[in-house]
LUMDREN-175642 format. One record per residue (C-alpha): residue in one letter; x negated, y, z negated. Coordinates in pm, whole numbers. Example, Ala and Ser with C-alpha at 12.3 -4.5 7.8 and 13.67 -1.06 7.14 Angstrom:
2
[r A,[-1230,-450,-780]];
[r S,[-1367,-106,-714]];
//
This chain:
323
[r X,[-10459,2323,-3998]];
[r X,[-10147,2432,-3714]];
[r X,[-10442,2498,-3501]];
[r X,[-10630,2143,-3508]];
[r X,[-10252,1957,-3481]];
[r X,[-10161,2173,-3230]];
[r X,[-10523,2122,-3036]];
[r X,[-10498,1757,-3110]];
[r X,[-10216,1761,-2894]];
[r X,[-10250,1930,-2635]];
[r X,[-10570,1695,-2555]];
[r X,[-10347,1386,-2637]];
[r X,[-10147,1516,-2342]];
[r X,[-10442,1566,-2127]];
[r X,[-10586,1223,-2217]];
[r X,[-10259,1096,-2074]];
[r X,[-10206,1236,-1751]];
[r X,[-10590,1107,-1681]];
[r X,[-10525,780,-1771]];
[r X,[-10241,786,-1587]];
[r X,[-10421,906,-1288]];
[r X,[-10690,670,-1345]];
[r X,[-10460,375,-1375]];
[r X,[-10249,478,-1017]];
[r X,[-10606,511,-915]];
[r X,[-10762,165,-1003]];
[r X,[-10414,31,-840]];
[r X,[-10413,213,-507]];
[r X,[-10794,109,-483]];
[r X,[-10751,-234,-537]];
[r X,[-10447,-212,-301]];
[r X,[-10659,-25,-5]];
[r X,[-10965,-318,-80]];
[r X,[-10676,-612,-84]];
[r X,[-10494,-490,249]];
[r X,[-10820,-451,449]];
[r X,[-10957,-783,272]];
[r X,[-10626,-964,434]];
[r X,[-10539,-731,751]];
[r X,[-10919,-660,908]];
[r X,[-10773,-293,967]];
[r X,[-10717,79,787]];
[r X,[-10375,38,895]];
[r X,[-10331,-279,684]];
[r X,[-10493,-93,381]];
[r X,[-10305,192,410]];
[r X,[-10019,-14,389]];
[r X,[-10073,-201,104]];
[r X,[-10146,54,-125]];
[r X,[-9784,193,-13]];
[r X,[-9657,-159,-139]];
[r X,[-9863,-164,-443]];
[r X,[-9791,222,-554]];
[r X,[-9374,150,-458]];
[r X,[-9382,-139,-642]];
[r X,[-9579,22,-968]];
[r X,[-9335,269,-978]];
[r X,[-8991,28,-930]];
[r X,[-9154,-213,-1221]];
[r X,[-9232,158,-1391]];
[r X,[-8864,285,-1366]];
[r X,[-8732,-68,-1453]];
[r X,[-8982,-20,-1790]];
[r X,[-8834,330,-1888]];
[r X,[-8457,259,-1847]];
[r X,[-8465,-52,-1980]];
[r X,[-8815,-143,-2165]];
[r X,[-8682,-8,-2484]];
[r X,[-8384,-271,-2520]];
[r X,[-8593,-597,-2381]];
[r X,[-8828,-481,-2690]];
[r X,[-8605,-473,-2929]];
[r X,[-8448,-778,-2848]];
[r X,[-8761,-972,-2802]];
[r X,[-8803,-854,-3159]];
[r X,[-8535,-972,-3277]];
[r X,[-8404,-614,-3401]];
[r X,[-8103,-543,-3548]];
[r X,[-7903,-204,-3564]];
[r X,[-7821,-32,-3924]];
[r X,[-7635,273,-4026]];
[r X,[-7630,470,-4387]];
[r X,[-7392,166,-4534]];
[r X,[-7648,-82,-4475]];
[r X,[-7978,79,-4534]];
[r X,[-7922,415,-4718]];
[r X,[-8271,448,-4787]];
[r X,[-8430,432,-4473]];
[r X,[-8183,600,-4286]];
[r X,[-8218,927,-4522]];
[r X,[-8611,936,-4468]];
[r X,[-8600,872,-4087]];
[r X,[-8300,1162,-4110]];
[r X,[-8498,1400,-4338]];
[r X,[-8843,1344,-4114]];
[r X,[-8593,1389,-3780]];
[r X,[-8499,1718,-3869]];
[r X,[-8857,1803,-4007]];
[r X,[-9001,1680,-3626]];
[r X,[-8740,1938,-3459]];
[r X,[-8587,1597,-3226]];
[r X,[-8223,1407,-3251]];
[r X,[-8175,1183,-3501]];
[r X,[-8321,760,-3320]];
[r X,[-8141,465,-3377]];
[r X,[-8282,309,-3650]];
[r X,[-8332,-103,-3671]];
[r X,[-8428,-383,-3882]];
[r X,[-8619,-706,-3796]];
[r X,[-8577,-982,-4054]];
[r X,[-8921,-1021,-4150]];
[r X,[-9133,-1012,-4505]];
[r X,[-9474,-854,-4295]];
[r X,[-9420,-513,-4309]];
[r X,[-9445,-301,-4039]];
[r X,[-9282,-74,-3754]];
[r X,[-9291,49,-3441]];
[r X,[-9117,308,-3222]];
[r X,[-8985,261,-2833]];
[r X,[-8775,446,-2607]];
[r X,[-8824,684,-2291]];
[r X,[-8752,973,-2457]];
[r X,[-8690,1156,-2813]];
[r X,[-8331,1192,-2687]];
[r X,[-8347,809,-2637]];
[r X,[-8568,683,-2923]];
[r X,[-8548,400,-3123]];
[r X,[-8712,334,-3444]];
[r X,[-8766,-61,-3642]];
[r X,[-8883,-146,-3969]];
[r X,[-8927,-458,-4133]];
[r X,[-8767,-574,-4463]];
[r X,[-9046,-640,-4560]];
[r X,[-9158,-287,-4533]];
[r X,[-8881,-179,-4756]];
[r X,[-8893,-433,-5002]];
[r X,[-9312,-353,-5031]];
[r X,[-9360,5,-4980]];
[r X,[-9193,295,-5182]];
[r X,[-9071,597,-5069]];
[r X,[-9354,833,-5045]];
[r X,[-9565,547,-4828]];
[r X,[-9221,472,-4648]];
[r X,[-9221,842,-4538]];
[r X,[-9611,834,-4399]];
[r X,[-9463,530,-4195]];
[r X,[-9217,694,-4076]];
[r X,[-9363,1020,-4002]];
[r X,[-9622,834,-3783]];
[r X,[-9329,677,-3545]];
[r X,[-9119,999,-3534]];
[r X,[-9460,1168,-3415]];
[r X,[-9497,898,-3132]];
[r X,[-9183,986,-3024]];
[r X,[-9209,1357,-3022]];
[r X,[-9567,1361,-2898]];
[r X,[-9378,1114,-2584]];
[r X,[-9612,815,-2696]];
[r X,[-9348,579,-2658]];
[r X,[-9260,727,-2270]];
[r X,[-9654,653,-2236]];
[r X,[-9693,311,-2380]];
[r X,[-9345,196,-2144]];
[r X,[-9485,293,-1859]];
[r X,[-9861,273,-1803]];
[r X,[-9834,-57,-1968]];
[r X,[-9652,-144,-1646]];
[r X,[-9869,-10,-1430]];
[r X,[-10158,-227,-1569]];
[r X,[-9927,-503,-1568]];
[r X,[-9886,-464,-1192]];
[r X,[-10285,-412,-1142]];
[r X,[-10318,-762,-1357]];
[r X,[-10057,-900,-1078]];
[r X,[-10207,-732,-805]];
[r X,[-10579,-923,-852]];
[r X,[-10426,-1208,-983]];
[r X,[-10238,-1267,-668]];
[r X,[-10521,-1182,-423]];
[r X,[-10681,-1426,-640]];
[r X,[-10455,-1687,-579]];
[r X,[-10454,-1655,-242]];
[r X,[-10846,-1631,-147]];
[r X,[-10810,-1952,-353]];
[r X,[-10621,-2132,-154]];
[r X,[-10830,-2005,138]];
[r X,[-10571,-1704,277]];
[r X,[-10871,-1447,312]];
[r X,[-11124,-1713,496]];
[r X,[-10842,-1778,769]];
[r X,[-10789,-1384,814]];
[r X,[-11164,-1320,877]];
[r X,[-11181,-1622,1110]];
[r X,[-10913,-1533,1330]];
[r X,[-11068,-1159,1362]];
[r X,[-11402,-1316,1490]];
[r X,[-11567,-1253,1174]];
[r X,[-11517,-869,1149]];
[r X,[-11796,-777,905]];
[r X,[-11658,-503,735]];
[r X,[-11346,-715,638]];
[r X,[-11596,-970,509]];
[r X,[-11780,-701,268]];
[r X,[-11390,-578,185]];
[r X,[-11308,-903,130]];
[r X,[-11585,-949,-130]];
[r X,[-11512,-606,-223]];
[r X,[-11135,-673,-342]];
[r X,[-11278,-999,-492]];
[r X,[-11493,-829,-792]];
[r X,[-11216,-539,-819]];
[r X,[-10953,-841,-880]];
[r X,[-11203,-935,-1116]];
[r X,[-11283,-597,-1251]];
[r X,[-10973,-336,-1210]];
[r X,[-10775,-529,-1475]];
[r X,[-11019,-492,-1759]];
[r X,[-11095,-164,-1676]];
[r X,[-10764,-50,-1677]];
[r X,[-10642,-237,-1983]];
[r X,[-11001,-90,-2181]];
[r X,[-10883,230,-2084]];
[r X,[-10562,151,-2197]];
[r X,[-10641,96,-2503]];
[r X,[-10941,342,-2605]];
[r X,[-10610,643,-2507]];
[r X,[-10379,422,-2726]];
[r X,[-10595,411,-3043]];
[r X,[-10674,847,-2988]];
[r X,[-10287,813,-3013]];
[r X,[-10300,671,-3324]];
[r X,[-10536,859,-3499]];
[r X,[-10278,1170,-3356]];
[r X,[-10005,1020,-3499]];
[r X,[-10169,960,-3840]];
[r X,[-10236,1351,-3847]];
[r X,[-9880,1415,-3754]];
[r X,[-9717,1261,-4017]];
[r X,[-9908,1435,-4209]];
[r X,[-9788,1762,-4061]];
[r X,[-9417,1622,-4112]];
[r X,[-9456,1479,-4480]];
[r X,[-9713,1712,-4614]];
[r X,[-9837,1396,-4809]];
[r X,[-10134,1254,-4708]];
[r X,[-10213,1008,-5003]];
[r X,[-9796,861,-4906]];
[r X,[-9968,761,-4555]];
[r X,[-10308,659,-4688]];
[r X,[-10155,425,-4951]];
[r X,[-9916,292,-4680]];
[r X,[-10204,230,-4417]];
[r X,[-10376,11,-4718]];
[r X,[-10096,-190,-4845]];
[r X,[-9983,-288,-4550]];
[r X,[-10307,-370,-4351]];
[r X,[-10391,-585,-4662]];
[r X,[-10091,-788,-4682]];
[r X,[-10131,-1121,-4599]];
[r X,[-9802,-1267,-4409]];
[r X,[-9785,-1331,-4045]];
[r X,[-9552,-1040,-3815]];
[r X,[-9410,-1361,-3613]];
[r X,[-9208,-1163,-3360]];
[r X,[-9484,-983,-3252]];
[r X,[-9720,-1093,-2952]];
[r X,[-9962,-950,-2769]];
[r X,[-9736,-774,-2511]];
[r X,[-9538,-553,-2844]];
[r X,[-9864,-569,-3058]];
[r X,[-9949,-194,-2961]];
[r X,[-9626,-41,-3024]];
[r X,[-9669,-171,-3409]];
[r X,[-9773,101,-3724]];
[r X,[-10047,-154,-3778]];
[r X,[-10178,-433,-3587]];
[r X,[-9921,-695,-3656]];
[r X,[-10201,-1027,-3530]];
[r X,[-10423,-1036,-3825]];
[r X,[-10802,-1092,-3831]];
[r X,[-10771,-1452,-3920]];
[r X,[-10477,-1538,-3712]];
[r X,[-10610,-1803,-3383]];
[r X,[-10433,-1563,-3124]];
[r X,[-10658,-1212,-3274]];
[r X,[-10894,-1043,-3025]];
[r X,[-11161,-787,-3177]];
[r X,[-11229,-720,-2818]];
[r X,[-10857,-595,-2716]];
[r X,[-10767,-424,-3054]];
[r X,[-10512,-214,-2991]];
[r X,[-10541,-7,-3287]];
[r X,[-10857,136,-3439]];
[r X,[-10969,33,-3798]];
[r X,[-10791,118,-4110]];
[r X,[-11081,267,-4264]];
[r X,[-11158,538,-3998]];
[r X,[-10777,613,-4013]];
[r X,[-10783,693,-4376]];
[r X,[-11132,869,-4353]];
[r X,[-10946,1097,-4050]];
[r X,[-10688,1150,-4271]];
[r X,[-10908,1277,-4546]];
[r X,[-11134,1446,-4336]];
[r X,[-10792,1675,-4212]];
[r X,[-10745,1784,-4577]];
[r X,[-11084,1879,-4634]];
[r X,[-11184,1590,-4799]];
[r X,[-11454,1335,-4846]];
[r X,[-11437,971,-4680]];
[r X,[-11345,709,-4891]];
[r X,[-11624,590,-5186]];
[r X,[-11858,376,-5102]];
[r X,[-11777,110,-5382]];
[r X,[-11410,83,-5170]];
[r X,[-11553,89,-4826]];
[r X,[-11643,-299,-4837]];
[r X,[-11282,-426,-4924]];
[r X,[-11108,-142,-4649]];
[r X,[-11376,-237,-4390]];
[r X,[-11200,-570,-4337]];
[r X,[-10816,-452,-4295]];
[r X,[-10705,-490,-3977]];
//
């Protein structure tokens, strides 16, 4: 079993640096189509996919110095020690020292959905939150599979991932929707009338038109189909760390089936979450951009690592719908 963890890994780590490639890609193409769209020249390309690659990485380095804080505060998390949440700190401490990284900062949101997430640059600079409702619903055995799974996203440097190449499609969203904006308003029209109607800026110009269109839901599918492999690594990580799989199955049911409403989460935070915190039936849920995959092929992977069968059929109908 050290073999497929081990394997696992080492492709989550490839899967990375090609997304990140292909998202610095999709952005530096969409700036090189945008310059010559607007400039009529190679030179004006060539310059704008400086801009748009300086700028992706100053938002980037803004995102892992300080992404992990604005998170946490958006989420209205607060700071515990042993005093004030024995419990949890000893299983985040105990799975710590089973992970091989420094002990995170552990935090509490004030909330009765129960869930978590982990953030940070860094396992030197991680940060883990919980919900009270996830201590008040879970015991300690699905508490652990929790927390196993967001100790491995920081040792496996998901969090350093999810800070920064969620900036970078940021800026590619920013990018088109500003080139947008200004062919609107008739910016591009004026540059290829002033040229003389240069034709190759025309087909640029219609070029940079369907990438604006394009480039950001590429990137952000991409996105996501890396983030979900992520999960389903994490999942057989904290298995690795717990040695517990039923803990993390249990956990992965109970909470995916709980009714109540995550309100501090949105669909910027939504991926960092254990589980998806915007239910099914909630108005602002998206099938489309699910940023985790379903509950049921996370248990069946889980079983499936042990050796075991998927889950019975007479229990696939009610798991099929908890997301």
């Amino acid at each position: 079993m050290a073999g497929t963890f081990y394997d696992q890994i080492a492709a989550n780590r490839r899967n990375s640096f090609l997304l990140a490639l292909a998202v610095v890609g999709l952005l530096a193409t969409l700036g090189f189509a945008i310059g010559y769209a607007v400039t009529g020249g190679p030179g004006g390309a060539i310059a704008a996919v400086g801009i748009a690659v300086v700028l992706g990485t100053l938002a980037s380095l803004g995102s892992y110095f300080a992404g992990d804080k604005l998170v946490l505060t958006v989420s209205g998390a607060k700071e515990v020690d042993p005093s004030s949440a024995p419990q949890l700190m000893n299983v985040v401490q105990e799975l710590a020292l089973a992970a091989n990284i420094p002990m995170p900062k552990v935090y509490l949101i004030d909330d009765t959905a129960p869930n978590a997430f982990a953030t940070g640059r860094d396992p030197k600079h991680a940060s883990i939150a919980v919900t009270s409702g996830l201590l008040q619903k879970l015991d300690r055995e699905e508490l652990q599979g929790v927390i196993g799974h967001e100790l491995s996203h920081v040792r496996n440097f998901d969090i350093r991932f999810a800070l920064i190449v969620g900036v970078l499609v940021g800026s590619i969203a920013l990018l088109a929707d500003f080139f947008l904006r200004f062919s609107f308003w008739g910016g591009g029209r004026r540059s290829r009338d002033d040229r003389g109607g240069n034709a190759l800026q025309a087909v640029m110009f219609v070029l940079a038109i369907v990438l604006a269109v394009l480039a950001p839901l590429a990137a952000r599918m991409v996105q996501l189909a890396v983030s979900r492999q992520r999960e389903y690594l994490a999942d057989a990580s904290s298995v690795d760390l717990t040695r517990n799989p039923e803990g993390l199955e249990r956990a992965l049911a109970r909470i995916a089936s709980d009714q109540e409403v995550l309100e501090v989460a949105n669909r910027a935070t939504q991926h960092l979450y254990f589980t998806n915190p915007i239910k099914k039936f909630e108005e602002r849920s998206s099938n489309l951009w699910s940023t985790h995959p379903p509950i049921l092929d996370r248990i069946n992977r889980l079983r499936k690592l042990q050796g075991e069968g998927p889950v019975d059929p007479t229990e696939t109908r009610a798991l099929a719908g908890l997301d």
